[in-house]
C-alpha positions as CSV (number, residue, x, y, z in Angstrom):
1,X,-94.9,13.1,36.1
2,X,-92.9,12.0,33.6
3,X,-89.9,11.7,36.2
4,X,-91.6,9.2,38.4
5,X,-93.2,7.3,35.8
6,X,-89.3,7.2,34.8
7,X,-88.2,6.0,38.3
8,X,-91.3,3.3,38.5
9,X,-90.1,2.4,34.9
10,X,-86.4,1.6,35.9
11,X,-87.6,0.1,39.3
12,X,-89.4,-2.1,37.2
13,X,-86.8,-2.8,35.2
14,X,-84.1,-3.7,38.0
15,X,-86.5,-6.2,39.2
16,X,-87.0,-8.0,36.3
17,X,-82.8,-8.0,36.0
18,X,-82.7,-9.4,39.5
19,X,-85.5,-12.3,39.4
20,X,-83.9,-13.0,35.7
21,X,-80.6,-12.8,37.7
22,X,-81.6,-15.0,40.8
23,X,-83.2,-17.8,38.5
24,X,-80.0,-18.3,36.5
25,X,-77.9,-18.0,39.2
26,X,-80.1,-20.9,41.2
27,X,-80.9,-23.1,38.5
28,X,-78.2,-22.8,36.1
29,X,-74.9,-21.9,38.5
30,X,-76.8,-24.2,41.6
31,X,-76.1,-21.2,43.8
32,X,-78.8,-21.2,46.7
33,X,-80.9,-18.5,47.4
34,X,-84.1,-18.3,50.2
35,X,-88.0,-18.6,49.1
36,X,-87.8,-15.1,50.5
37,X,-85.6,-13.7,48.1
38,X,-87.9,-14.1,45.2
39,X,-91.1,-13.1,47.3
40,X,-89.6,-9.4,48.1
41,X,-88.6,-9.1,44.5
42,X,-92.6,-10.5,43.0
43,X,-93.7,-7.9,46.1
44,X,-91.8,-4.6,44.8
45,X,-92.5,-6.0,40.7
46,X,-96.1,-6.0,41.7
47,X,-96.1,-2.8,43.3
48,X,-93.9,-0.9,40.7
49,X,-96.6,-2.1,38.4
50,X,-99.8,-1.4,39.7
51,X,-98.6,2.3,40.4
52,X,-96.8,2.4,36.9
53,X,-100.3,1.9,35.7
54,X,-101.9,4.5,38.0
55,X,-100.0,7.3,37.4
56,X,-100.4,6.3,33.6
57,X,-103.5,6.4,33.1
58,X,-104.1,9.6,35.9
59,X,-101.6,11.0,33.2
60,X,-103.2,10.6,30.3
61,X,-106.9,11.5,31.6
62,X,-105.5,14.8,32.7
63,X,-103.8,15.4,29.5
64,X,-106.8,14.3,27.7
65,X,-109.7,15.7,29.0
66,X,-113.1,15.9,27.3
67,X,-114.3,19.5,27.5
68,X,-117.5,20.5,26.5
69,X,-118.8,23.3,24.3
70,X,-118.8,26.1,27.6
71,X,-115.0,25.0,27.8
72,X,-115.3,23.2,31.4
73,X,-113.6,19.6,31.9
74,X,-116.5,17.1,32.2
75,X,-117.1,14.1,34.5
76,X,-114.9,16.0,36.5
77,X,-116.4,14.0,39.3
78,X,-115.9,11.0,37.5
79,X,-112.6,11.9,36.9
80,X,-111.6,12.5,40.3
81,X,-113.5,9.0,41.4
82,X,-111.1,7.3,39.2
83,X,-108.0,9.2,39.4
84,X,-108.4,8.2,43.7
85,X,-110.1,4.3,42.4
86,X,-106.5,4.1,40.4
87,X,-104.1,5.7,42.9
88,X,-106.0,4.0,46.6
89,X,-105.0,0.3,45.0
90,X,-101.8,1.5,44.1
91,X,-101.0,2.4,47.4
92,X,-103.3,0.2,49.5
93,X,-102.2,-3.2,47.2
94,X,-98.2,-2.4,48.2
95,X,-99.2,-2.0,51.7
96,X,-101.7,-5.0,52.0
97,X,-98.4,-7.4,50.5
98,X,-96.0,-5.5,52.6
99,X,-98.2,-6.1,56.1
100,X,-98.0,-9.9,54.7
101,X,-94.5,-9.8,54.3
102,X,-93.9,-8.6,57.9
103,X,-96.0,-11.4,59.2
104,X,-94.6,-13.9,56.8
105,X,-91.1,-12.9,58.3
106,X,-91.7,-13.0,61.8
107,X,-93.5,-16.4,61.2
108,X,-89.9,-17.7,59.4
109,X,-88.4,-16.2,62.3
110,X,-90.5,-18.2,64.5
111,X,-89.8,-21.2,62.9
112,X,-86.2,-21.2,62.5
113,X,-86.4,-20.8,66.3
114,X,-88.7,-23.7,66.7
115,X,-85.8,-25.7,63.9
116,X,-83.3,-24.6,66.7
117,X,-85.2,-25.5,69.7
118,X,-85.6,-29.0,68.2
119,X,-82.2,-29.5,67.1
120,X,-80.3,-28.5,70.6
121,X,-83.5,-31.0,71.7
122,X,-82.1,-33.7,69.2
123,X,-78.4,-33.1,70.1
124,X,-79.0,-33.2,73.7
125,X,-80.4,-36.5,73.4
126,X,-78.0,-37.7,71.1
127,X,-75.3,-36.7,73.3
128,X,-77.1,-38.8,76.4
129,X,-77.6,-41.5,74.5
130,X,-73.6,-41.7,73.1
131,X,-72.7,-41.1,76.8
132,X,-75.0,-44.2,77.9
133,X,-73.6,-46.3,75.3
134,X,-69.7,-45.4,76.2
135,X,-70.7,-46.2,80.0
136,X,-71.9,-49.3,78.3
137,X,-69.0,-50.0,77.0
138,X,-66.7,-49.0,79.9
139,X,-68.5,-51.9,82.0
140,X,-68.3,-54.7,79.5
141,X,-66.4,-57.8,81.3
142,X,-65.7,-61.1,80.6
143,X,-64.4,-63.7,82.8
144,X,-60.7,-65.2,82.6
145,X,-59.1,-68.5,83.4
146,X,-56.1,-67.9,85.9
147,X,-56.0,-64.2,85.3
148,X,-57.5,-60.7,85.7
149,X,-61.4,-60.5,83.9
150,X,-61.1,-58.5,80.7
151,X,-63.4,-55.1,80.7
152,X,-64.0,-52.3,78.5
153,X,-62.8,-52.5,75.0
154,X,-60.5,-55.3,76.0
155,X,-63.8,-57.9,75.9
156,X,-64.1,-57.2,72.2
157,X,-61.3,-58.3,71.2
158,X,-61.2,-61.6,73.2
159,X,-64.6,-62.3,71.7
160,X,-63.0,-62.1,68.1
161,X,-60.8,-64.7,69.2
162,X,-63.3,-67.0,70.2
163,X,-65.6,-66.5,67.2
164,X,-62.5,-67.5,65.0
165,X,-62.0,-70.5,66.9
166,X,-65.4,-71.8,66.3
167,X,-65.2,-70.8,62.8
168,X,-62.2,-72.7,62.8
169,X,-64.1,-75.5,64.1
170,X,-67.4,-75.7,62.0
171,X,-65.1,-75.4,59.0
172,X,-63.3,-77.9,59.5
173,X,-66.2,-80.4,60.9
174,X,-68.4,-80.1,59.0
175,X,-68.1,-80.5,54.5
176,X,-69.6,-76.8,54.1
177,X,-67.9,-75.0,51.4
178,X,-70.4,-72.2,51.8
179,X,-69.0,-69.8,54.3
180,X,-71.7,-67.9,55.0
181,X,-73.8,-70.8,56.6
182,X,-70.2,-71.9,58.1
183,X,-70.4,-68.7,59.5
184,X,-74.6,-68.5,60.7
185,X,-73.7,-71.6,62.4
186,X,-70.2,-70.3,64.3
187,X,-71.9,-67.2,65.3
188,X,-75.2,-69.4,66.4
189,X,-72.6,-70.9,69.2
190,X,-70.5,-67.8,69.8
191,X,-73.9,-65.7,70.6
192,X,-76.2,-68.3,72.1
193,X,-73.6,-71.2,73.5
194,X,-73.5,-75.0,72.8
195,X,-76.2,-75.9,75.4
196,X,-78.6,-74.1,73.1
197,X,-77.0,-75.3,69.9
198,X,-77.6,-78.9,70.7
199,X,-80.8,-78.4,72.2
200,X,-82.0,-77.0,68.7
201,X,-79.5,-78.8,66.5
202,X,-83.1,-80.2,64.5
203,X,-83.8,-76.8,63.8
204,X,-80.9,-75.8,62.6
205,X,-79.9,-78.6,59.9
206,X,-83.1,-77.9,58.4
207,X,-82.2,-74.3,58.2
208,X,-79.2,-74.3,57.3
209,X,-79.6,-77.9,55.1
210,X,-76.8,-79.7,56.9
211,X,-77.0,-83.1,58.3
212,X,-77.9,-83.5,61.8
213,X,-74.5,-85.8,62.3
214,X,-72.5,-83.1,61.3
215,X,-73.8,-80.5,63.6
216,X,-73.7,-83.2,66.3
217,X,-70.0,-83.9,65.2
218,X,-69.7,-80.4,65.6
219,X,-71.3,-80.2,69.6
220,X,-69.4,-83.7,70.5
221,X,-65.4,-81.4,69.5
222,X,-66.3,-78.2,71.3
223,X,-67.8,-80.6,74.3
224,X,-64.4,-81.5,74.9
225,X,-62.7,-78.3,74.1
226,X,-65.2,-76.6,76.2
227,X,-64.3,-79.6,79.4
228,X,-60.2,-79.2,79.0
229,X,-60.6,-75.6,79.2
230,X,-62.8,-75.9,82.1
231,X,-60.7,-78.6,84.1
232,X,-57.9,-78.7,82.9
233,X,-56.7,-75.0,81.6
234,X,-53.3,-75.0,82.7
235,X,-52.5,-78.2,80.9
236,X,-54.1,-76.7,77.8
237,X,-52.7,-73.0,77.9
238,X,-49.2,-74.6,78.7
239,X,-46.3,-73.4,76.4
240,X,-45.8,-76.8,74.2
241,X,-42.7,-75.3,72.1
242,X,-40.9,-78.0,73.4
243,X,-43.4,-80.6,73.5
244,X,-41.8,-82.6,70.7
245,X,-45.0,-85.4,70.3
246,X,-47.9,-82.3,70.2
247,X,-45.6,-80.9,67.7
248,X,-45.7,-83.6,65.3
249,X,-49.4,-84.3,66.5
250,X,-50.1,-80.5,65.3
251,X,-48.4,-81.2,61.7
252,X,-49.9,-84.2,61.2
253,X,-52.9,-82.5,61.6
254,X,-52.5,-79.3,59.9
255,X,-51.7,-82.1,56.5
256,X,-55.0,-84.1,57.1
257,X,-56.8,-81.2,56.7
258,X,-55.1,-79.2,54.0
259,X,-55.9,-83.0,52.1
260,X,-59.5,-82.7,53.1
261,X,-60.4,-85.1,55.7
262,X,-62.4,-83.3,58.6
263,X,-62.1,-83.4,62.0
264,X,-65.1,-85.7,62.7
265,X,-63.0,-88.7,60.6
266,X,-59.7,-88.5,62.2
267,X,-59.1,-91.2,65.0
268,X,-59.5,-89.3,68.5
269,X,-56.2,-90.5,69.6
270,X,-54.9,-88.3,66.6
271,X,-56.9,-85.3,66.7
272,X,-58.2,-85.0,69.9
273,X,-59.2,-81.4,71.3
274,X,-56.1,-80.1,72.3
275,X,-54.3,-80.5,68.8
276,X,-57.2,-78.9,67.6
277,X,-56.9,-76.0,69.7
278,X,-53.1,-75.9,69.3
279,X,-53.0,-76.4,65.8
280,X,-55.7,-73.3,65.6
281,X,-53.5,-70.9,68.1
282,X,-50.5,-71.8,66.1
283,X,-52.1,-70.7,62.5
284,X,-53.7,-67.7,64.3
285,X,-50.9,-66.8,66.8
286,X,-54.4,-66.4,69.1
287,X,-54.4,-67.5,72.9
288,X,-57.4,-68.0,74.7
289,X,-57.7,-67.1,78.5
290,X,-61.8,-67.3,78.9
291,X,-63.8,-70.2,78.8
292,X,-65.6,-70.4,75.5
293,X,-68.6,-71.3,74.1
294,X,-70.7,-70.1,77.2
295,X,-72.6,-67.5,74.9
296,X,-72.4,-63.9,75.1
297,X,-76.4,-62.9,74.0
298,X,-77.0,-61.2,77.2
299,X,-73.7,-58.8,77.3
300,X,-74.1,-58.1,73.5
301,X,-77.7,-58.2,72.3
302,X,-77.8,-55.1,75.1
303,X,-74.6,-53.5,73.0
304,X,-76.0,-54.1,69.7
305,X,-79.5,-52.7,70.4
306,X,-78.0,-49.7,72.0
307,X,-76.0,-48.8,68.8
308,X,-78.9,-50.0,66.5
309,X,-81.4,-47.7,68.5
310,X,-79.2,-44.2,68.1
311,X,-78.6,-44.7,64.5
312,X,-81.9,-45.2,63.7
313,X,-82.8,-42.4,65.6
314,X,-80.6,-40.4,63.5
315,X,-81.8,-41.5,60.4
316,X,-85.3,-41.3,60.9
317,X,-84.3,-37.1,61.5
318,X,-86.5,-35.7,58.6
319,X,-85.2,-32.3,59.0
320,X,-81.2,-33.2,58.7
321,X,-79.6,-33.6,55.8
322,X,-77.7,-36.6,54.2
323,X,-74.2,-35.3,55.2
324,X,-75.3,-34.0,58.8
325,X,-76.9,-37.5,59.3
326,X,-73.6,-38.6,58.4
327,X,-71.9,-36.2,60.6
328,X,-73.4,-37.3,64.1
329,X,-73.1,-40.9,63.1
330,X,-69.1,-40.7,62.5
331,X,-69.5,-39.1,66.4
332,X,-71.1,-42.1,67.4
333,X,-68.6,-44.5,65.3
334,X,-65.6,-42.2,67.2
335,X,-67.0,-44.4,70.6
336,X,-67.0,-47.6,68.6
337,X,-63.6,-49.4,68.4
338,X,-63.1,-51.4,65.2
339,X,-63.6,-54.7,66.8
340,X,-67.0,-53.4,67.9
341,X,-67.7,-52.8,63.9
342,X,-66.3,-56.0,63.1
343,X,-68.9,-58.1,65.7
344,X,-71.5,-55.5,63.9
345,X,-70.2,-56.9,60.6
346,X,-70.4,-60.5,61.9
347,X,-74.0,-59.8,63.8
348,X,-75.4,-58.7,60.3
349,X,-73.8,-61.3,57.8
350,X,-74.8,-64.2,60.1
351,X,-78.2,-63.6,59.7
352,X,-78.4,-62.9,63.5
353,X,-79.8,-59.1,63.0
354,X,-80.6,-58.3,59.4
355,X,-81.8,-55.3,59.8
356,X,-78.7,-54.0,60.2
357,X,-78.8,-54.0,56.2
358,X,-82.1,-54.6,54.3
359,X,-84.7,-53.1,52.2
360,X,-85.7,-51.0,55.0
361,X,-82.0,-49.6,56.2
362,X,-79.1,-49.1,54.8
363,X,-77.2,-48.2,58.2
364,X,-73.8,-50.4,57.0
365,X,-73.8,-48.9,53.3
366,X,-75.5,-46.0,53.3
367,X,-74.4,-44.6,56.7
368,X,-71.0,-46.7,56.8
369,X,-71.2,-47.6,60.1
370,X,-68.6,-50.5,59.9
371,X,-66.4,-48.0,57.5
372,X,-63.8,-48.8,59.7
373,X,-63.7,-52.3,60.2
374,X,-60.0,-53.9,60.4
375,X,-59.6,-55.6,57.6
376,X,-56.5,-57.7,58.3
377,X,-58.6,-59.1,61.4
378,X,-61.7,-60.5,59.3
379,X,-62.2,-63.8,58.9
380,X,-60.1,-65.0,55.4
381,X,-63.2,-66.7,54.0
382,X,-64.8,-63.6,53.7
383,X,-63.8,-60.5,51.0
384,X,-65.5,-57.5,51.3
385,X,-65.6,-56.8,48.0
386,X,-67.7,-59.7,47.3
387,X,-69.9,-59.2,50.1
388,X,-71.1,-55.5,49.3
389,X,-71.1,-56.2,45.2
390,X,-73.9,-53.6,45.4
391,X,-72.6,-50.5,44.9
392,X,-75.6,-48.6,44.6
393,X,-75.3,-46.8,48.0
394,X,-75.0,-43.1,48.7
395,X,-71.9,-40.3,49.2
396,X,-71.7,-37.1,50.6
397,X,-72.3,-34.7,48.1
398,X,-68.8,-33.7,45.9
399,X,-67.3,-36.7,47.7
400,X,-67.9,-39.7,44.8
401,X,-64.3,-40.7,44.3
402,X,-63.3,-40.2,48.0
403,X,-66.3,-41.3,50.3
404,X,-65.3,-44.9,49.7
405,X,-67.5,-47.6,51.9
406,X,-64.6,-48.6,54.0
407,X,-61.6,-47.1,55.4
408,X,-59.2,-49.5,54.1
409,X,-60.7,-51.2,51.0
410,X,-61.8,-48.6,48.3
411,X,-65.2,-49.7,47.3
412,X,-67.1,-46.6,46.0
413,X,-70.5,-45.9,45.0
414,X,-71.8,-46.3,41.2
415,X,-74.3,-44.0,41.5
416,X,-74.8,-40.4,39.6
């Protein structure tokens, strides 16, 4: 008796060493351990307990008896009732907790095959929905003047283009100094075209607080960019190296400028379109083969939603964690070139989609989905550093000093 009360003893014992053991190890070395774990251990402490007890108190009712004066044990039947009301819970207690258990088990193992099911579900639809978007992609066009229409990720790139031209244009139309606004308005022409820029020109200069002249300034230059390049493209994509009087035309411009006088002021005899458009492919080194101004809405309001639509259905993935959120969203950003993340960049900052960054989602910080846009490209008005001043965005865990927000600009995250 004393042997197993011994054995109960130590068994006892080694459970309170390896709860004490598991709780320091979780809480103070952060090592993770399963609910589980602890409920086996609380199982067998309980158990070693109750029949600790039992065999106890069995022990010391048989060692201390009360006999009578005839010398015969008494309550013997008593006795034996409570010897068997000790022992039966000792047993039957164990055995209720370990039936549990067995159920509890087979109901984890039921749900981490219900956690599986759903995540081959998720990744299956992830997958189609990547696969749609890089069709998507594939099928993109874009008409060209005298020359083969650009597809695929060719498009993007010739879009850039154009948006810098208008930029160009607004800027230097218009007296903004704020380039954001110079930038809603750009992007207002790139995305819906001039037709619709005119027709809501009233709308817009109380929006954006500009004068309605200077946005009509604005429609009356790309007017006549837009007719040259629509008439008379060969005169206008014609190599002027040795077109001495453009030349000079170009460099008077370029000083009228750079002294502040806007485009809307100069004579049209000295500035007229296609000094402006030379003067602009000269400082950029940028050709344009498509017919601007048109709007592109249609072609990438479909793109954008597309992309908006899987990241959001990633993120709104209870069950996945920070990182593997991060982890199917770089797949996704693998499919996106970075002139797709720079028109992301230019669709959010605009004021076209917001929600690309707001209260609600944090899809460009957060989830970095433009972590690779090309820098050198961006329009020089804008810094990102200035732009994302808030750095109060999450990393990947152990990653605080090395999960920067952009691939080439180290802006990190200030949070603990």
């Amino acid at each position: 008796m004393i042997i197993l009360t011994f054995i109960c003893s130590l068994i006892f014992i080694v459970c309170i060493v390896l709860i004490f053991y598991k709780l320091v190890s979780k809480y103070v070395f952060l090592t993770h351990h399963r609910r589980i774990d602890f409920f086996i251990i609380g199982i067998i402490l309980a158990s070693s307990a109750i029949i600790i007890y039992s065999l106890a108190t069995v022990n010391h009712l048989i060692e201390n008896p009360n006999v009578n004066e005839e010398g015969n044990i008494e309550y013997l039947g008593t006795l034996g009732d409570l010897v068997g009301g000790l022992i039966n819970p000792a047993i039957a207690v164990p055995a209720t907790l370990l039936t549990f258990l067995a159920f509890w088990v087979q109901y984890k193992a039921n749900d981490e095959v219900r956690k599986q099911f759903d995540l081959q579900k998720f990744e299956t639809e992830l997958n189609l929905k990547i696969t749609i978007l890089r069709q998507e992609i594939t099928e993109l066009t874009l008409p060209a003047i005298s020359k083969k229409n650009y597809e695929g990720r060719e498009v993007m790139y010739q879009l850039d283009k154009e948006l810098k031209f208008i930029f160009f244009l607004v800027k230097n139309t218009t007296k903004l100094t704020d380039s954001k606004t110079i930038l809603s308005l750009s992007y207002y022409i790139f995305f819906k075209g001039r037709l619709l820029f005119l027709k809501n020109i009233n709308k817009l200069s109380i929006k954006h607080n500009v004068s309605k002249k200077e946005l009509l300034d604005v429609e009356e230059v790309i007017s006549k960019i837009y007719t040259a390049f629509k008439i008379d493209f060969k005169s206008i994509s014609k190599d002027i190296s040795g077109e001495i009087h453009i030349l000079d035309q170009m460099s008077l411009l370029s000083q009228a400028l750079d002294k502040g006088f806007k485009i809307s002021e100069l004579h049209d005899d000295f500035a007229d379109y296609k000094g402006i458009y030379y003067l602009f492919s000269d400082i950029y080194s940028y050709n344009l083969y498509h017919l601007p101004f048109k709007g592109h809405e249609t072609k990438l309001s479909l793109l954008f939603r597309q992309i908006f639509n899987i990241v959001k259905f990633v993120d709104n993935v209870d069950t996945l964690t920070y990182e593997q959120k991060r982890g199917y969203l770089r797949t996704l950003r693998g499919v996106l070139s970075n002139y797709d993340q720079l028109q992301i960049f230019y669709n959010w900052y605009s004021e076209t989609a917001t929600k690309w960054e707001d209260n609600e989602n944090k899809f460009l910080t957060d989830l970095r989905m433009i972590h690779n846009i090309p820098v050198d490209f961006l329009i020089d008005d804008f810094k990102l550093e200035d732009i994302f001043s808030n750095r109060n965005f999450k990393f990947e865990k152990g990653r605080k000093t090395s999960d920067s927000l952009f691939e080439n600009v180290e802006i990190y995250s200030v949070l603990i």
